[in-house]
C-alpha positions in Angstrom: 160.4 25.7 -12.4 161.5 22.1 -13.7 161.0 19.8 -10.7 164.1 17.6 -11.4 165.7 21.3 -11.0 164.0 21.7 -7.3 165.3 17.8 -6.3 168.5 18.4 -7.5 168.9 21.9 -5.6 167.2 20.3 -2.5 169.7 17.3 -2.4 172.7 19.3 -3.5 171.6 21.8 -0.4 170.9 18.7 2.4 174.5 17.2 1.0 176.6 20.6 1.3 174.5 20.8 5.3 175.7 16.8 5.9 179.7 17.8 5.0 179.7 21.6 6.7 178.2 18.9 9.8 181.3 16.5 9.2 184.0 18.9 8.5 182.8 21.4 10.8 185.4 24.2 12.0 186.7 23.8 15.4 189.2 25.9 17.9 192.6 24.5 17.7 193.2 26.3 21.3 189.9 24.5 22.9 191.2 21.1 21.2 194.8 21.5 22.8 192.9 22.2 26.2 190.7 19.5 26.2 193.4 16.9 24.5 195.4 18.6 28.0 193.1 18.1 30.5 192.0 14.1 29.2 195.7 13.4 29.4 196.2 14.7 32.8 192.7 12.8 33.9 194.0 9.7 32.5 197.1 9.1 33.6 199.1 10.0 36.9 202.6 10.1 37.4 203.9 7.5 40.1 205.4 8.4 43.3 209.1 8.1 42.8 210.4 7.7 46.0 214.1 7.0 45.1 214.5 10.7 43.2 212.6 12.1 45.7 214.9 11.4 48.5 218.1 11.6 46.8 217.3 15.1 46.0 216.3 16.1 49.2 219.0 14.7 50.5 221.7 16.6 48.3 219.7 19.8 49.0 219.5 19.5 52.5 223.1 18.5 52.9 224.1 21.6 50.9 222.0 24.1 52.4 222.7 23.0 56.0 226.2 23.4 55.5 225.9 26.6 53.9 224.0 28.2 56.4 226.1 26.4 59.5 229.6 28.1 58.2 228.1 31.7 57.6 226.1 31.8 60.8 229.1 29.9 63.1 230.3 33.0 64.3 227.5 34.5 65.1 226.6 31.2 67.3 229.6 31.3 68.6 229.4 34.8 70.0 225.9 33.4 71.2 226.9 30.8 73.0 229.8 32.8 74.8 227.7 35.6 75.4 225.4 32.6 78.2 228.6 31.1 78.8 230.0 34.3 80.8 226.3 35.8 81.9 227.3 36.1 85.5 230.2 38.4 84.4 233.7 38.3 82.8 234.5 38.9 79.0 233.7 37.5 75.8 236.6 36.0 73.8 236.1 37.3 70.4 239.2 35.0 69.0 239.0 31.4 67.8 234.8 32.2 66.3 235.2 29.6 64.0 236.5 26.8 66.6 235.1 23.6 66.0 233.2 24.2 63.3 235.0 21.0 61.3 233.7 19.0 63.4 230.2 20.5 63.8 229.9 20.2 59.9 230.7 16.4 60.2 226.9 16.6 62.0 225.2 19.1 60.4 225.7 17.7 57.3 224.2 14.2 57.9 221.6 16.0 60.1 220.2 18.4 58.0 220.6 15.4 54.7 218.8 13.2 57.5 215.8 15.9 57.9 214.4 16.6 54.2 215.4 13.5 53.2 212.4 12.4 55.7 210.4 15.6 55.4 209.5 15.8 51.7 209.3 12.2 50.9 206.3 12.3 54.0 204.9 15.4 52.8 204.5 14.0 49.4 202.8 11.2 50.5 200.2 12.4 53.3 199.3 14.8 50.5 198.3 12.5 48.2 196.8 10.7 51.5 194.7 13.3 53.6 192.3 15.7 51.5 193.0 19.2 50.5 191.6 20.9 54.1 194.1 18.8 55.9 197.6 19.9 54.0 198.5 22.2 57.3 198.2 18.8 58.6 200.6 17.0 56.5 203.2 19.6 56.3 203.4 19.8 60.2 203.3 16.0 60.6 206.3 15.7 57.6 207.9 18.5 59.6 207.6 16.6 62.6 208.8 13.6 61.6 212.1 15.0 59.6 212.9 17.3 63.5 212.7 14.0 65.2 214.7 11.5 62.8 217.5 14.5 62.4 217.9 15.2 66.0 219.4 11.6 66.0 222.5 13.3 64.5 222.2 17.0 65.2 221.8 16.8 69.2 225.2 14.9 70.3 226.7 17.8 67.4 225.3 20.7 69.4 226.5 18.9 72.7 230.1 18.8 70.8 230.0 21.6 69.2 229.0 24.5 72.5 231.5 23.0 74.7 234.5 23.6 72.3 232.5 27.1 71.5 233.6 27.7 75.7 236.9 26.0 75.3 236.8 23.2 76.8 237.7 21.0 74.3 240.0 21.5 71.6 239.0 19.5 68.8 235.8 17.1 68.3 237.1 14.0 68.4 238.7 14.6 71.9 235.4 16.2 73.2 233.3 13.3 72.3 235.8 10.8 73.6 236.2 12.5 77.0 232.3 12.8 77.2 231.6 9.2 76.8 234.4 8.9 78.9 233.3 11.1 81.6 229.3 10.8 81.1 228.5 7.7 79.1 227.0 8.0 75.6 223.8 9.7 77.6 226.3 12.5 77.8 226.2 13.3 74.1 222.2 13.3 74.5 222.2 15.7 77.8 219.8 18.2 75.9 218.1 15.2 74.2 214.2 16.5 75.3 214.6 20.0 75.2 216.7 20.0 71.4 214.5 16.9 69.9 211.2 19.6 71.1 212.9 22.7 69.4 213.7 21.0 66.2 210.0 19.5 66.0 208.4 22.9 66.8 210.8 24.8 64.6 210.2 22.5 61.7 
């Protein structure tokens, strides 16, 4: 064989090698994934605090008010129920008394509580490591019970005393109280509600 034939065979060969090596067929799906995954590692989205808390806020407002006006009767029955434990009967009329005023609370109260909660949660996340997130929740929790009960206790105060009928709106049962018993009045079950809503968040 002509050697000029064997060079120009072996250099044809090595350049066809060099641009299968250059233009070399790849998976568009493992591409996409890794082009995924660098963008991720490389950039984080900042905490937006603002957004965060105005929609906790709307969703707690809406949900604790929800919730409050289907289960008032059933509180209200509740409540009579201790009222007249020693013996006597259970007014069945008036289940929805009060619950107006009650809303005026449970609104702000239940805005006030994952407006705290998820904001903190967010945030002690991002802050203790990954074995700690029971940790984080149930501080968030915490926090969100005790910055709510602010509102909801002197509303629960309000709100079982016209359940018995002893008021007959809010606005007279929370003048009368401070009247009678000082503003501590509205905050009588201050310890005991402020524990509950901690523990039950």
């Amino acid at each position: 064989m002509d050697p000029h034939t064997v060079s120009s065979n072996v250099s044809a060969s090595q350049s066809i090698s060099a641009e299968g090596l250059r233009y070399k067929i790849c998976d568009p799906q493992k591409e996409k994934n890794k082009f995924s995954a660098s963008g991720c590692a490389g950039e984080e989205k900042p905490f937006d605090f603002l957004r965060v808390f105005y929609e906790s806020v709307i969703a707690g407002a809406t949900a604790g008010v929800v919730v409050e006006a289907a289960l008032y009767p059933i509180d209200t029955i509740k409540t009579r129920l201790q009222a007249v434990r020693g013996g006597g009967k259970v007014v069945l009329k008036g289940l929805y008394s009060g619950l107006g005023g009650n809303l005026v609370g449970v609104l702000p109260a239940s805005a006030i509580f994952l407006g705290v909660y998820e904001p903190a949660k967010q945030k002690l996340l991002k802050a203790f490591p990954d074995n700690l997130s029971a940790f984080a929740h149930l501080t968030a929790g915490a926090l969100g019970g005790a910055a709510s009960s602010l509102v909801r206790v002197p509303t629960e105060v309000v709100k079982q005393r016209m359940q018995t009928g002893q008021f007959s709106s809010a606005p007279a049962a929370v003048r009368l109280i401070v009247a009678k018993e000082g503003f501590k009045g509205l905050y009588a079950v201050w310890k005991l509600s402020s524990h509950y809503s901690i523990l039950r968040s």
